[in-house]
Residue, then its C-alpha position, 0 to 999 in steps of 0.5 A: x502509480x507503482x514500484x518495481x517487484x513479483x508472481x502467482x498460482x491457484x489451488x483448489x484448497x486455497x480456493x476454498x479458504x474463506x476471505x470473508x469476515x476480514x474484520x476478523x483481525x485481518x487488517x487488509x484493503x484494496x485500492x480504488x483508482x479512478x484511472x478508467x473512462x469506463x468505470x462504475x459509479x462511486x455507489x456501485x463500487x463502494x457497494x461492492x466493497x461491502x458486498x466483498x467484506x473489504x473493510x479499508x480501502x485507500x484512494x489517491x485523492x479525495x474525490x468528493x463522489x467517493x466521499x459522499x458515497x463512503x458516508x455510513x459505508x463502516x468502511x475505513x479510509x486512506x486517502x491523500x492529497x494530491x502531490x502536487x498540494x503537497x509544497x504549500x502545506x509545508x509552508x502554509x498552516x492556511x494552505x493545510x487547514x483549507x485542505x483539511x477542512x475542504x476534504x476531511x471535516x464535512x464527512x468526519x461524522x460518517x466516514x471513519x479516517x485512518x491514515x492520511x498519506x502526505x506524499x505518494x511515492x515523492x521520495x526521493x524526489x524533488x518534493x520530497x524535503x517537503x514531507x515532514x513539514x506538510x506532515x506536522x501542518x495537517x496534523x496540526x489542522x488535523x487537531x485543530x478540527x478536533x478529528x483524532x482517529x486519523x493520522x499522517x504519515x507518507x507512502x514510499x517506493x522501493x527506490x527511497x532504499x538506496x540499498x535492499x539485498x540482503x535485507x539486513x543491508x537496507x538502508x535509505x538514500x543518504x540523499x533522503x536520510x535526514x527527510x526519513x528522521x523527520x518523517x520517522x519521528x513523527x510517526x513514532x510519536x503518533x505510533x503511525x506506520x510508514x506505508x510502502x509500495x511492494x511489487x515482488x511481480x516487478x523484480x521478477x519480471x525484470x530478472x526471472x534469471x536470478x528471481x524464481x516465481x516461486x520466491x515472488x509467489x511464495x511458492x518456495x519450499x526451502x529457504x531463498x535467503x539467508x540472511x545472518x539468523x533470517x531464512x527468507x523463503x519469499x521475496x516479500x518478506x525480503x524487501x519488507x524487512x530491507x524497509x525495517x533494517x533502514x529504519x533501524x538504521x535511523x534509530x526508529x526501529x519501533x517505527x512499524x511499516x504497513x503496505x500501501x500497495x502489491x498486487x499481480x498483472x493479469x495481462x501486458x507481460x506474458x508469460x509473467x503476467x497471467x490470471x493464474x499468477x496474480x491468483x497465486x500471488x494474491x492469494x498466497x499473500x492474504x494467506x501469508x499476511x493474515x497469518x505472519x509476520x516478516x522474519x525481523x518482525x515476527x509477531x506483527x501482522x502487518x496491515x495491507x492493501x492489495x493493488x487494486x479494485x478495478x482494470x483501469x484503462x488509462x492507465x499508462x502501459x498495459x501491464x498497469x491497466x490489469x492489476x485489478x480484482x475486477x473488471x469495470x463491468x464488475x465482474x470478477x477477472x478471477x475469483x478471489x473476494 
């Protein structure tokens, strides 16, 4: 599911600032898991995308309910295989097309792809060595099936940097160095971001003694960090730009990043958990991305997808079960959309 990272807070002013019209050039998402045995259906959930003007949302594997429910919805789509698929698109050509044409090709003339993620959090980990190979194998089926809007590229946790404080230090795992050029290279050719999971709520939780709320909720008035001729007044900024440094690091400094998850707990972790955090978080977040780059990437507005539609309660510990805009009932936990 997630990484480890940060927290939030409400007012009234930010209460007000409309989120509608997202296609107004913000380039944010929310994430729809299906972790839940009491969640609504694919109609009604995709129904409320459209009802809360959310224009991307990204699913961890292509369900075909969800696709059939996505057909003519004008949402844009993120989706993925499963992890475990992902070893035989490395060395199959066949094994990618099959995927590619199972998942993608019979929905292709009325759902827009955008990005097709070959790996959630696999690196670094065992199946990590097999990305850039599955990457090059669906883009080649990608390509064979005549579909051009969508491209490949990876989504990593906060673990795949062996270094991240300060940000000008972070570098990736020499472990996983040689996976990241080839990853990179690919992505720069297709001009694809590497997508990133950011949870500031983890980093804080674990170490409220040396990580304020107000630096994880970007609540800081002064600057947290200096950082060479960086001020980091979030942590966010600060762990998005540690992904930036390690690329450059790897000579793809032009290889952009773009967040595939971040998001706030309402409940599992009191008092770091609270509606009132994850208003403040998310909220400040929308404001902050939509508005901003990070201090290395000033003028790029990067594009985000927020941690996630729904409470699901399967999910593995109560913290994981309540990072959700909505209950299953679809009702809101907070008002937000």
């Amino acid at each position: 599911m997630v990484p480890k990272f940060a927290q939030l807070f409400v007012s009234t002013l930010l209460l007000l600032t409309p989120l509608l019209s997202l296609a107004d050039g913000r380039d944010i998402g929310v994430c729809y898991g299906l972790n839940g045995d009491n969640l609504p259906s694919p109609n009604e959930v995709i129904n409320l995308y459209k009802r809360c003007q959310i224009d991307n949302i990204r699913i961890y594997q292509p369900y075909p309910e969800v696709l059939e429910a996505l057909r003519g919805s004008g949402i844009s789509v993120t989706i993925g295989p499963r992890n475990e698929d992902i070893a035989s698109f490395a060395t199959s050509q066949d094994a990618a097309n099959d995927w590619v044409n199972t998942n993608i090709v019979p929905y292709a003339d009325d759902i827009l792809f955008r990005l097709i993620t070959i790996g959630n959090e696999v690196i670094p980990g065992p199946l990590g060595s097999n990305v850039p190979a599955a990457m090059n194998n669906i883009r080649n089926a990608l390509a064979s099936a005549g579909i051009t809007s969508a491209k490949v590229t990876t989504v990593l946790p906060g673990t795949a940097l062996a270094t991240s404080y300060p940000p000008s230090a972070g570098a990736f795992g020499s472990d996983i160095t040689e996976t990241m050029t080839g990853i990179a290279a690919i992505l720069a050719q297709q001009d694809t971001p590497l997508l990133i999971n950011v949870y500031p709520y983890f980093a804080y939780s674990s170490d409220p003694s040396h990580i304020s709320a107000q630096y994880a909720m970007f609540t800081s008035t002064a600057p947290v960090v200096i950082d060479g001729s960086f001020q980091y007044f979030n942590l966010f900024d600060a762990m998005v730009d540690a992904f930036n440094a390690a690329l450059e690091k790897i000579n793809f400094g032009n290889v952009k990043v773009a967040v595939a998850e971040t998001g706030w707990p309402t409940a599992g972790n009191e008092p770091y958990t609270s509606v009132a955090n994850a208003q403040t978080y998310n909220r400040n977040l929308l404001n902050h991305v939509t508005q901003n780059g990070t201090p290395r990437r000033p003028d790029y507005i990067m594009p985000t997808f927020f941690f996630e539609m729904f409470n699901e309660d399967l999910k593995g510990n109560v913290v994981e079960q309540n990072f959700g805009f909505f209950y299953p009932s679809m009702q809101p936990v907070y008002p937000f959309w």
